[in-house]
Backbone bond lengths (Angstrom), bond angles and torsions (degrees), N, CA, C in turn:
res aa  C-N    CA-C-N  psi(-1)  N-CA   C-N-CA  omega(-1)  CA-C   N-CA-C  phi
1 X - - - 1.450 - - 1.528 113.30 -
2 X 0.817 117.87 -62.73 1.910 127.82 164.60 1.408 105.24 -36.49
3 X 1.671 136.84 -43.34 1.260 110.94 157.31 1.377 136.39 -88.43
4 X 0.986 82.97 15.15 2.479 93.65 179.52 1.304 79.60 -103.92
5 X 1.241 141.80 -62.35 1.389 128.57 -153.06 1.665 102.39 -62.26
6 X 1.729 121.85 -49.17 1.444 114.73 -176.32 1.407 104.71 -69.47
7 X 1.287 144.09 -12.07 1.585 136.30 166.80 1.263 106.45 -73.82
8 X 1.550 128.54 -33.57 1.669 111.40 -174.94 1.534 96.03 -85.75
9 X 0.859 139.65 4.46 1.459 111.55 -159.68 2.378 85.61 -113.62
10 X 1.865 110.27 -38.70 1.309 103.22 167.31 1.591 104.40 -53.37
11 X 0.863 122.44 -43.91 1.992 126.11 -158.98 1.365 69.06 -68.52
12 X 1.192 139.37 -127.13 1.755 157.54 -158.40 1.891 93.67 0.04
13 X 1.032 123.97 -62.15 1.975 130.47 -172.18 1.478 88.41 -56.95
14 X 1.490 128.58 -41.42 1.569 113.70 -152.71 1.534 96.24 -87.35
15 X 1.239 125.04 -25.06 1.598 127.04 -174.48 1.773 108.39 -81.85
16 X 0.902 110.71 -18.10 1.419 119.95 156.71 1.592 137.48 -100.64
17 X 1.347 94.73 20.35 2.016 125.66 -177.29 1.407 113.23 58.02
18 X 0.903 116.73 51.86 1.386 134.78 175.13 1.734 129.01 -112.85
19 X 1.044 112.63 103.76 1.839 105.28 -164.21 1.211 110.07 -98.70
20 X 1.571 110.60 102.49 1.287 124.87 -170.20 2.237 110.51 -93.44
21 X 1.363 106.52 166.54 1.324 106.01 -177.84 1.277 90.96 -149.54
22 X 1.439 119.78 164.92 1.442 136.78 -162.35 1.607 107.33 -123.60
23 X 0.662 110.51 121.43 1.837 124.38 169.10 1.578 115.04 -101.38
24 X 1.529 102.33 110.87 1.551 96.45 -169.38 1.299 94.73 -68.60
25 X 1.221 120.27 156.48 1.618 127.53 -14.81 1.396 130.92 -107.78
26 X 1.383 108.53 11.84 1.960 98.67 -168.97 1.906 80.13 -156.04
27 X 1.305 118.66 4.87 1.904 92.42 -178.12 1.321 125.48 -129.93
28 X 1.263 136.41 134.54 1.630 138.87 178.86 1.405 86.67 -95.61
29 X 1.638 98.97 142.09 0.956 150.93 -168.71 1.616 118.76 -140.97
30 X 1.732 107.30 110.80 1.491 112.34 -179.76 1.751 92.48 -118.40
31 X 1.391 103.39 150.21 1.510 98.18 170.37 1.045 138.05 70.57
32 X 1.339 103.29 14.72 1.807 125.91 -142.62 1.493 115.64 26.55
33 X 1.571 119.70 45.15 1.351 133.03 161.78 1.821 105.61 -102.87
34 X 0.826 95.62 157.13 2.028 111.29 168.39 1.548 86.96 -74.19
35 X 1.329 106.52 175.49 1.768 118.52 179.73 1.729 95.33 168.84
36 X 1.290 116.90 -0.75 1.232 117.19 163.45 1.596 122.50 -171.80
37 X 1.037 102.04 151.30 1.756 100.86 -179.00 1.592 105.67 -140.65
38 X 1.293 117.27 138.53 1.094 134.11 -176.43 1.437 123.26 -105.29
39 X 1.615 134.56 132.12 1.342 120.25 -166.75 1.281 89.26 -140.08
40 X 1.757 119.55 144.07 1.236 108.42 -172.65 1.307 96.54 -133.54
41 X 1.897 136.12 -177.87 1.375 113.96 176.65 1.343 94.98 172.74
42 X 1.264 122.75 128.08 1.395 128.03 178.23 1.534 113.02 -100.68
43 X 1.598 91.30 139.82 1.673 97.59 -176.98 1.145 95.07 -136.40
44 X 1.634 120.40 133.28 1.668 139.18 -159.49 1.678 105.90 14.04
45 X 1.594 141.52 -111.57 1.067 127.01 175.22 1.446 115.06 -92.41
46 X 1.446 131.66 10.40 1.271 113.04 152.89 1.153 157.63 -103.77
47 X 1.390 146.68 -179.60 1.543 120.02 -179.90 1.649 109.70 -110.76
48 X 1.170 128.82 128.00 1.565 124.83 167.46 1.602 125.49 -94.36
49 X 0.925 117.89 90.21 1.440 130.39 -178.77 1.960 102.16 -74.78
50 X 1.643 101.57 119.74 1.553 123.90 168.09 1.408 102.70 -82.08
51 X 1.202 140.29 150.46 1.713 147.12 147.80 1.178 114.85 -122.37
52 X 1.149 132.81 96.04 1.856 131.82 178.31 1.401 88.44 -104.35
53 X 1.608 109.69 119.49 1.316 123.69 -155.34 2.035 85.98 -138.87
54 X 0.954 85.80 94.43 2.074 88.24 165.52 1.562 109.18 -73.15
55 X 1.812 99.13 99.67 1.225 120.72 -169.67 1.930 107.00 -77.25
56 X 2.027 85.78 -58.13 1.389 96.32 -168.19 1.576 112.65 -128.91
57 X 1.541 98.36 -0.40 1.917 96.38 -174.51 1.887 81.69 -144.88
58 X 1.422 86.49 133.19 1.798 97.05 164.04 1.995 106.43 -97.99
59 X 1.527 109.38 108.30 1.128 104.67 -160.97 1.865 132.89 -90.66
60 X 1.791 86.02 5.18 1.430 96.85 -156.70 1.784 86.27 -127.95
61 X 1.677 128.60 -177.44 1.048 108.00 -153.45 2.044 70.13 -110.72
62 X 1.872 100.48 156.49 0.923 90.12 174.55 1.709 113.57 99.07
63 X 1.321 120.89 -2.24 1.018 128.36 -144.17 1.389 100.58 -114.07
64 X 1.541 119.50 -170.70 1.576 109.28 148.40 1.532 100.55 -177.84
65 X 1.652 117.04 159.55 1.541 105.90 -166.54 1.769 88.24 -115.65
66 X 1.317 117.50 -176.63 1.440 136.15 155.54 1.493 113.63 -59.72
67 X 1.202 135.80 -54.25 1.074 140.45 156.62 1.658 126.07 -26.40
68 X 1.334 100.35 -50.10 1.557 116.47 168.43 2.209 115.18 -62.96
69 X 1.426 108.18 -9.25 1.266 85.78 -145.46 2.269 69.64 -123.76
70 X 1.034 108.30 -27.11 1.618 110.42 -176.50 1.291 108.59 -107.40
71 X 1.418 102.30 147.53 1.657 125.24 171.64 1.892 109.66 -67.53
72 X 1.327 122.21 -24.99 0.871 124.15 -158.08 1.732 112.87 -132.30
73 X 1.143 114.77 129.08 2.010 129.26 -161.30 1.836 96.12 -77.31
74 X 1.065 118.27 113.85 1.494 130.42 151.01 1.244 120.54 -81.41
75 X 1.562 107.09 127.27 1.734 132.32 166.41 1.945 103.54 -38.87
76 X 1.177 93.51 131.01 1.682 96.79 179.26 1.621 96.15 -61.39
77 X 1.129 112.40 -54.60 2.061 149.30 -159.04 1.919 89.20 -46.04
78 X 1.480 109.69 -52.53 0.986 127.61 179.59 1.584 134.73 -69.72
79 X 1.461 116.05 -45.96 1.522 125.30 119.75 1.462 124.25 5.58
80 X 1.213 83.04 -94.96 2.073 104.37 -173.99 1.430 90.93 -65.03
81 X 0.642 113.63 -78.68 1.822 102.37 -171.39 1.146 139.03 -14.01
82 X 1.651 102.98 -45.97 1.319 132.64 155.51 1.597 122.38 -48.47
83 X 1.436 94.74 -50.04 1.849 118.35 -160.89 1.844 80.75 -72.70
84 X 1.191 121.41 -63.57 1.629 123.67 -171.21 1.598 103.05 -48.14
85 X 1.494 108.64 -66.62 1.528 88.84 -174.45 1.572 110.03 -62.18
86 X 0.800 134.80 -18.60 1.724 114.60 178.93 1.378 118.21 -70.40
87 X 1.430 106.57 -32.83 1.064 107.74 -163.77 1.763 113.77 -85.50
88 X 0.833 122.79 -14.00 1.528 134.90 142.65 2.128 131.49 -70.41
89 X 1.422 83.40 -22.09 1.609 105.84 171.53 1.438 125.62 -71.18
90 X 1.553 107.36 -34.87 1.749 128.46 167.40 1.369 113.63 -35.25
91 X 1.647 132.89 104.69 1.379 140.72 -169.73 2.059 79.02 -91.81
92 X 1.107 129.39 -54.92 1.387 115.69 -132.75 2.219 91.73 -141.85
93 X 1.504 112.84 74.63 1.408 101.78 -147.88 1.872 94.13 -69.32
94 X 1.658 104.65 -27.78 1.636 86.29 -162.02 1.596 101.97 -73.46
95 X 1.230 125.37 -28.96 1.699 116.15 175.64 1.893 112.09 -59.28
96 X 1.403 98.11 -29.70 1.508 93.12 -151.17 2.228 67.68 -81.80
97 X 0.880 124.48 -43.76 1.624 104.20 -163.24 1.687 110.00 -64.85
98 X 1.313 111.37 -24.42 1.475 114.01 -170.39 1.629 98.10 -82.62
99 X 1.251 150.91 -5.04 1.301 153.44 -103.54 1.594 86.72 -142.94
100 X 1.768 113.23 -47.74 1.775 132.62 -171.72 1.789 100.46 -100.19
101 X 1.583 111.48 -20.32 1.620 112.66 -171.52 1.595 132.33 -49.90
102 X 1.155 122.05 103.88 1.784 122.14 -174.71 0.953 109.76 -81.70
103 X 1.497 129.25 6.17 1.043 133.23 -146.24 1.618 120.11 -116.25
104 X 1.548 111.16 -35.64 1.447 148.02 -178.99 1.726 93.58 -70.71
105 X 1.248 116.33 118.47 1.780 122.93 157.62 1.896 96.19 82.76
106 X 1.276 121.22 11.39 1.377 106.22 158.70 1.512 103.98 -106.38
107 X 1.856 108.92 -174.56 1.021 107.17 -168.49 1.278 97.37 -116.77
108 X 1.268 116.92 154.74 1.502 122.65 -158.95 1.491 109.64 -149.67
109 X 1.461 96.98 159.01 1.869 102.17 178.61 1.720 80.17 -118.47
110 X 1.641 119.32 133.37 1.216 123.49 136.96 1.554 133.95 -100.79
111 X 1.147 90.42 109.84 2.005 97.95 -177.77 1.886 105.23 -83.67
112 X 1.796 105.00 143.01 1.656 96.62 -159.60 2.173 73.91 -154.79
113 X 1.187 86.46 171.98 1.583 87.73 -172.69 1.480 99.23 -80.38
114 X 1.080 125.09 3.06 1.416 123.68 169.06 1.594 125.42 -99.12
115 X 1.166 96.27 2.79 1.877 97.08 -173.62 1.963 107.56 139.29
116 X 1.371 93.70 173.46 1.761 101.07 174.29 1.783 93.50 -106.09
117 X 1.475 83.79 147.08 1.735 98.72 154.25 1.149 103.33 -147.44
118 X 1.605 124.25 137.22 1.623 144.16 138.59 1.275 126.94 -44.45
119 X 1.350 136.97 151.82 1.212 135.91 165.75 1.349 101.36 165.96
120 X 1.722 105.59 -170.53 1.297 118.86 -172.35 1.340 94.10 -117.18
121 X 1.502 126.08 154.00 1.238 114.42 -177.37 1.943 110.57 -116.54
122 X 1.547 100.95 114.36 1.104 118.91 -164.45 2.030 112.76 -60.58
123 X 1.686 97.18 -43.75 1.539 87.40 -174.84 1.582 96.15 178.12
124 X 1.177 124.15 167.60 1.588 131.72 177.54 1.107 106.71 -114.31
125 X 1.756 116.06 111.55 1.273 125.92 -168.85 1.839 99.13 -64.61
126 X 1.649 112.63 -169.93 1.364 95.16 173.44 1.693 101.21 -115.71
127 X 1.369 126.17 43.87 1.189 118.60 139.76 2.167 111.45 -90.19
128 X 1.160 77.55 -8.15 1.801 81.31 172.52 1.107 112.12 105.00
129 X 1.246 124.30 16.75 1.609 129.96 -144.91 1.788 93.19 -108.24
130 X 1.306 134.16 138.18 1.318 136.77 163.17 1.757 94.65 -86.41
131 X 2.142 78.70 140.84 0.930 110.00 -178.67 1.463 134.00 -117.05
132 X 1.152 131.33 128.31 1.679 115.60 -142.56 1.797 78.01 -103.02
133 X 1.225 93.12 166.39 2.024 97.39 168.67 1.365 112.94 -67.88
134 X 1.385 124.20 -34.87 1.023 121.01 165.98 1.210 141.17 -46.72
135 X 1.522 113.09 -26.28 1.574 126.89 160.55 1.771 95.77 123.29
136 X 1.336 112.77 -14.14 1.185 129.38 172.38 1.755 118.56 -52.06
137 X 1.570 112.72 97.90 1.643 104.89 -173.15 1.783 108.36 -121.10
138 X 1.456 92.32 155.08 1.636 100.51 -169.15 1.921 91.72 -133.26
139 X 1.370 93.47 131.93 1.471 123.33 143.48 1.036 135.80 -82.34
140 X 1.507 127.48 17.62 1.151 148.27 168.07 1.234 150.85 -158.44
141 X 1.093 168.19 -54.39 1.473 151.09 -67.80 1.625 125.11 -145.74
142 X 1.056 115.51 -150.62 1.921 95.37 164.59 1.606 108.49 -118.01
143 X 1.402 111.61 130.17 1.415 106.60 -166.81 1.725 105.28 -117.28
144 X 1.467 102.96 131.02 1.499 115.55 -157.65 1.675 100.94 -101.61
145 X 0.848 153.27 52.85 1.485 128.31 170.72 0.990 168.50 -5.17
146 X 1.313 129.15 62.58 1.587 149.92 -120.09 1.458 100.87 -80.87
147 X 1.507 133.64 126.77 1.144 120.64 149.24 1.599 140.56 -47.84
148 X 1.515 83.35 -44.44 1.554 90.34 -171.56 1.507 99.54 -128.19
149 X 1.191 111.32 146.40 1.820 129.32 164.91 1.379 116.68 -18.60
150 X 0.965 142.98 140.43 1.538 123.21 143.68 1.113 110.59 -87.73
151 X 1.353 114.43 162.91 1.248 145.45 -154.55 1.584 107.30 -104.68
């Protein structure tokens, strides 16, 4: 769900000229700013999908809204509407997420309640899981993006 939800909401930014990128695992990223974060969460058999979508104020530092990047104010009503039908529209979600992914072939620190690990990130299996080259895969964590190697 966290990657169908971050493909409708890139598809919805790109139909309004906006060139969005995906940060595994829950955030779009324009500008190399955040502009959205995704929270997902299952309760008995259903799934609840969050969208904090910086419409008109970028609120955190680092950030950036739609408003900031267009001449012209979009309908919230119109938005979601968009974000809903796409997100039911997805024929193929792990291609269409790997397709927007910043995330795939850089090098990365993943922090997890168990520790950090480094690596390069080889590919996103299709349980959704990042995949280090090492064979090393995570269902979770916060993933930082390293410029440079460590040493």
């Amino acid at each position: 769900m966290p990657l169908r939800a971050s493909v409708a909401v890139a598809q919805m930014l790109e139909d309004i000229s906006i060139s969005p990128s995906l940060k595994w695992p829950n955030d779009v990223i324009v500008s190399e700013k955040k502009m959205c974060g995704i929270l997902t969460e299952v309760v008995e058999d259903r799934g609840i999908v969050g969208i904090g979508l910086n419409v008109r104020s970028a609120p955190i530092e680092d950030s950036i809204c739609i408003l900031d990047l267009l001449d012209t104010e979009n309908s919230l009503d119109d938005l979601m509407k968009k974000i809903i039908s796409n997100f039911y529209e997805i024929d193929d979600v792990l291609e269409s997420y790997k397709k927007y992914s910043s995330t795939v072939g850089e090098h990365v620190r993943i922090k997890t309640t168990s520790g950090e690990t480094e690596g390069v990130v080889a590919d996103i299996d299709k349980k959704g899981r990042l995949v280090l080259e090492n064979g090393e895969k995570f269902i979770s964590g916060d993933v930082i993006h390293l410029r440079e190697k460590s040493s």
